[in-house]
Every structure is written in C-alpha cells, then in structure tokens.
C-alpha positions in Angstrom: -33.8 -16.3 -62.8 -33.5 -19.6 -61.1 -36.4 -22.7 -61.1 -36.9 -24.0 -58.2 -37.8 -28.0 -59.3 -39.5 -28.7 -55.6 -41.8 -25.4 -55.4 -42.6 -26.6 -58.8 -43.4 -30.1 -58.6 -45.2 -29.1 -55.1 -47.3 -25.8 -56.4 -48.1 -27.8 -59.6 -46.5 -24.6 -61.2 -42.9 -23.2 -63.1 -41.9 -21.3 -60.1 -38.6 -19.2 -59.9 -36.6 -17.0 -58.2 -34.6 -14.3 -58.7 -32.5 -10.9 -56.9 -34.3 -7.3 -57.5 -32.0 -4.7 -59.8 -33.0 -1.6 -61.4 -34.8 -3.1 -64.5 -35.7 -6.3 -63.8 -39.3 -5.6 -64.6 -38.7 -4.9 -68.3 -36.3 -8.3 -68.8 -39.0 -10.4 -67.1 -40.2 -12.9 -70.0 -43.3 -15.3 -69.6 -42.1 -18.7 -68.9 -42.9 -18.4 -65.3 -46.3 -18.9 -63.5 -44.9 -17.4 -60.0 -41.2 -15.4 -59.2 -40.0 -15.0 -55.6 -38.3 -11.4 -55.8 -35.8 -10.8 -53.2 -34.8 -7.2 -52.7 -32.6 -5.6 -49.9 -35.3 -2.7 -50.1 -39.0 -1.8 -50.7 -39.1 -1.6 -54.6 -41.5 0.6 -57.0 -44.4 -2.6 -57.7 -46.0 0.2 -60.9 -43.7 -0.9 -63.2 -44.5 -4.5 -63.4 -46.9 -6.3 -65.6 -47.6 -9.3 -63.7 -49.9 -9.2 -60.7 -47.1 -8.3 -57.5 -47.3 -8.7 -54.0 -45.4 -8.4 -51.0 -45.4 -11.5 -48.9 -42.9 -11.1 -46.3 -40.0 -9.0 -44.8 -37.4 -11.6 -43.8 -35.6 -11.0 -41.0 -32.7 -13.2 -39.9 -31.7 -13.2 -36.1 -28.4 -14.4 -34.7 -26.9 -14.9 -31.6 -23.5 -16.4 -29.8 -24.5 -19.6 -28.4 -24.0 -20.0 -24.6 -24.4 -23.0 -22.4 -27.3 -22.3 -20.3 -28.6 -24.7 -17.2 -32.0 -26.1 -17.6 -34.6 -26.5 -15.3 -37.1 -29.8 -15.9 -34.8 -30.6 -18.8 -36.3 -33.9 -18.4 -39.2 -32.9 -20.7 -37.9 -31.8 -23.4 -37.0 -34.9 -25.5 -36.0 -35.4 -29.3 -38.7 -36.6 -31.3 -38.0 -39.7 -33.7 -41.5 -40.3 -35.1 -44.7 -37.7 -36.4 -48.0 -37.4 -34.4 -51.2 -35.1 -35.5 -50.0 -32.8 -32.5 -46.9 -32.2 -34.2 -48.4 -31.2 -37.7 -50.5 -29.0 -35.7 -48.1 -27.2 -33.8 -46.4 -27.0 -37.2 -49.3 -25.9 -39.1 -49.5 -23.3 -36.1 -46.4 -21.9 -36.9 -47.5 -20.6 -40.2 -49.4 -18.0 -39.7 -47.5 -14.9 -40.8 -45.9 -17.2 -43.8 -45.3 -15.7 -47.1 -47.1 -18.8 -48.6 -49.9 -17.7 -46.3 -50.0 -14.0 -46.7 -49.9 -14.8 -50.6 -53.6 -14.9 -51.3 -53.3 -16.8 -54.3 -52.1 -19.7 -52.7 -54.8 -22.5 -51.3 -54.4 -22.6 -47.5 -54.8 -26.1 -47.6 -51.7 -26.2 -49.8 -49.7 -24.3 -47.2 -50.7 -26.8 -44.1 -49.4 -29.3 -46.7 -45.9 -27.7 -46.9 -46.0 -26.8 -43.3 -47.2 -31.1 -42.3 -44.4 -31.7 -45.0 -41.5 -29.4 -43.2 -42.0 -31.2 -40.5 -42.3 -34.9 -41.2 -39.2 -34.5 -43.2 -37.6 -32.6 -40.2 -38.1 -35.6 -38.0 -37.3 -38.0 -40.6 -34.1 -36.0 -40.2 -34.0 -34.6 -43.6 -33.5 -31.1 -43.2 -33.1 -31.1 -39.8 -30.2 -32.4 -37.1 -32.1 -32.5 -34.5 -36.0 -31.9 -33.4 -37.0 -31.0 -29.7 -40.4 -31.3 -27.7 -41.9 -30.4 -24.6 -43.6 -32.8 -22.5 -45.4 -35.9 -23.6 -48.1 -34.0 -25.4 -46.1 -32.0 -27.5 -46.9 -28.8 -25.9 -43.9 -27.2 -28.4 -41.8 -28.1 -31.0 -38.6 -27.1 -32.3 -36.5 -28.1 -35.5 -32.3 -27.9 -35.9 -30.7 -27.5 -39.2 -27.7 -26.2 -40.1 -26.3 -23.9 -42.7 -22.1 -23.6 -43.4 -20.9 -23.9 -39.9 -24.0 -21.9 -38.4 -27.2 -23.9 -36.7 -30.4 -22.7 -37.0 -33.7 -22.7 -36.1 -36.3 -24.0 -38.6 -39.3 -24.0 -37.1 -40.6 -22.6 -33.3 -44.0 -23.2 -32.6 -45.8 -23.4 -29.1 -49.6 -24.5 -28.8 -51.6 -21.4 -28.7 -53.4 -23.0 -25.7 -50.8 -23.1 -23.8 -48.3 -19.8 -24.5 -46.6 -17.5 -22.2 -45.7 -20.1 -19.6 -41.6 -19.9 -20.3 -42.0 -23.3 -23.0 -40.1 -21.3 -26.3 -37.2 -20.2 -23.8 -36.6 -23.6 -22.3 -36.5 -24.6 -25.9 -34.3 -22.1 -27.1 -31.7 -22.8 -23.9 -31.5 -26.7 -24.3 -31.7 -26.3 -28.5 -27.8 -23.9 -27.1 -26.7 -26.4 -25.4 -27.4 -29.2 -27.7 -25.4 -27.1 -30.2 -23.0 -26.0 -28.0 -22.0 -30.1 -27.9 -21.8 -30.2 -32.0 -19.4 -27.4 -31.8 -21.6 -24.7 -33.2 -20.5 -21.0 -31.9 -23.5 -19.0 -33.7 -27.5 -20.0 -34.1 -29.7 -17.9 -36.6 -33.5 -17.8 -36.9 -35.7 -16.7 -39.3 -39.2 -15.1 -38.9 -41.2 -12.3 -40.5 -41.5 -8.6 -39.3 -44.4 -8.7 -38.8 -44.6 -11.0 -36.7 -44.0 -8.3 -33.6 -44.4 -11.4 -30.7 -41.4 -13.7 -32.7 -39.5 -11.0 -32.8 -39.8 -9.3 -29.3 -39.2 -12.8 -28.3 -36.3 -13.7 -30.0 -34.8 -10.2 -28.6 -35.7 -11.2 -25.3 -33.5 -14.3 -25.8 -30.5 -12.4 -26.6 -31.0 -12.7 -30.8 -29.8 -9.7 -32.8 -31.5 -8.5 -36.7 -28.9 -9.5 -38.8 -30.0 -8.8 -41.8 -33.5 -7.8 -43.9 -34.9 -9.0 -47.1 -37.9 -8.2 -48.6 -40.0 -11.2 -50.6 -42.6 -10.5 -53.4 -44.6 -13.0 -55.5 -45.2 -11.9 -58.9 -47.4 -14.5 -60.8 -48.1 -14.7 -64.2 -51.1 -17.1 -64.2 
C-alpha cells in the first residue's frame, strides 16, 4: 500500500492506494481510513471487512494525433486567469466521478477538488495548456502530459449549450496544439459509464486502451 499525502491532507483522512491480488483482503491492516483498489477485473467484495464500493471503471482512450483545420479557430483561446464560469464548467464535469459516485464523500468536497483541478490547471500546474470557447466560456479543456504522451484532463461543455460541435472543435485545435509540441499520441480518461463521453470520444477517432476497475474501501 501506498499513502497518498495530498488525498490525505485534502480528505482530512490516511488515504492509500494499492493493486488487487488474490488475498489482499486478509493482509489489509487498520491504519487506513479509505484504500483506492485498482483491479484489471471485477473482484469478489464478500471477503472484505471494511465497507467496499465500486466507484468507477476507468477507461483510458488514445488516439494518433493528426493536424486537423479549424473552422472559427478564432474562439477558442488559452485561458491565463480563473472565472466562476470556469469552476462551473469544471464542477460540471464531475458528474460520473468516482469521488462523486462514492457516497461517503461530501459533494461539497468534490466541487472543491474539481474548483481546485482547475485553478491549478490554469495556474499551469498540472496542465500545459488550457483551452476555451468563446468569451463566455462555453467549454473548457485542460493539457497535461504523461512520458512523451498528452492528455486530456478535463472536457467539459455547459450543459446549456451541448450538442452544437463545441467538444470536437476543442478536441481538433487541443491536436493541433500538440501536434506543434511534438506529441504523436493523446489519451483521455473518463468512466464507463459515462455512455455520452465515451460514444463521443469514439466519434473523434479515440480507441479503449485499457480498463481498470476503482473501489473505495473505508475503514472509518
């Protein structure tokens, strides 16, 4: 097992994390107050102690970066500063989270982490880059990158305002900026369950890489 300091000092908690194998459940000890388990597969929950839940099936997308041509390229724009729109959009973006699903986490504590992904996005953190659409920040998109892959952090569009092309404009300049850094491959993740993300990032050419599956187990 591995403690994660920022979960912890953020949840107020000894948080950890730690890969599924045959047996885990009877070498778990009690110094933990909540343990991501990642597993490769759906795993048998009867033989644990401590209160388990699945909270997400991970799945990463990736795709060959092209150089596309943009139409109205002129509004989207990187963003050097936060606005309440923004932590909206990103708040919006939560909704099939894992820290979301988990019902023994405070909502108001995930809008936190979500504001906080953000902000520190912008303040170019954890991020490279961060794109927006038109002056009222109709949508947002955050750039990171992992080893020599890019990646999307997060993708959110305001619900008001969906299904008018704004995500795929994103997507094609968020190519071609990367295609300028030198990147060759951009990976996303979102959750299975979320069917719209994921029909939508197979529309644009994304292909499942791989699939993990996430449970909380909390001691507390």
């Amino acid at each position: 097992m591995e403690k994660l300091n920022w979960d912890s000092n953020f949840f107020n908690l000894e948080v950890f994390k730690a890969n599924y194998y045959s047996g885990i459940e009877n070498d778990l000890n009690g110094n933990f107050d909540l343990l991501y388990l990642y597993s490769d597969k759906l795993i048998d929950k009867s033989g644990f102690k401590q209160t388990i839940q699945l909270v997400d099936k991970k799945v990463t997308f990736k795709k060959d970066i092209v150089k596309n041509k943009i139409i109205n390229s002129e509004t989207i724009y990187s963003v050097n500063s936060v606005n309440e729109k923004l932590f909206s959009l990103a708040i919006q973006s939560s909704e099939f989270s894992r820290f979301r699903i988990d019902n023994k986490i405070d909502n108001k504590k995930v809008d936190e982490l979500y504001q906080l992904w953000i902000e520190n996005s912008i303040n170019r953190k954890i991020a490279f880059d961060v794109l927006s659409f038109g002056s009222e920040n109709y949508g947002v998109i955050t750039l990171s990158k992992k080893n020599d892959i890019a990646g999307i952090g997060l993708l959110a569009v305001d619900t008001a305002i969906r299904g008018k092309g704004i995500g795929k404009l994103l997507i094609k300049q968020t190519e071609n900026i990367c295609v300028e850094k030198g990147y060759k491959e951009l990976q996303v993740v979102t959750q299975l369950d979320n069917n719209l993300a994921c029909k939508f990032y197979e529309s644009q050419n994304f292909l499942i890489d791989k699939i993990e599956y996430i449970y909380h187990l909390w001691n507390k």
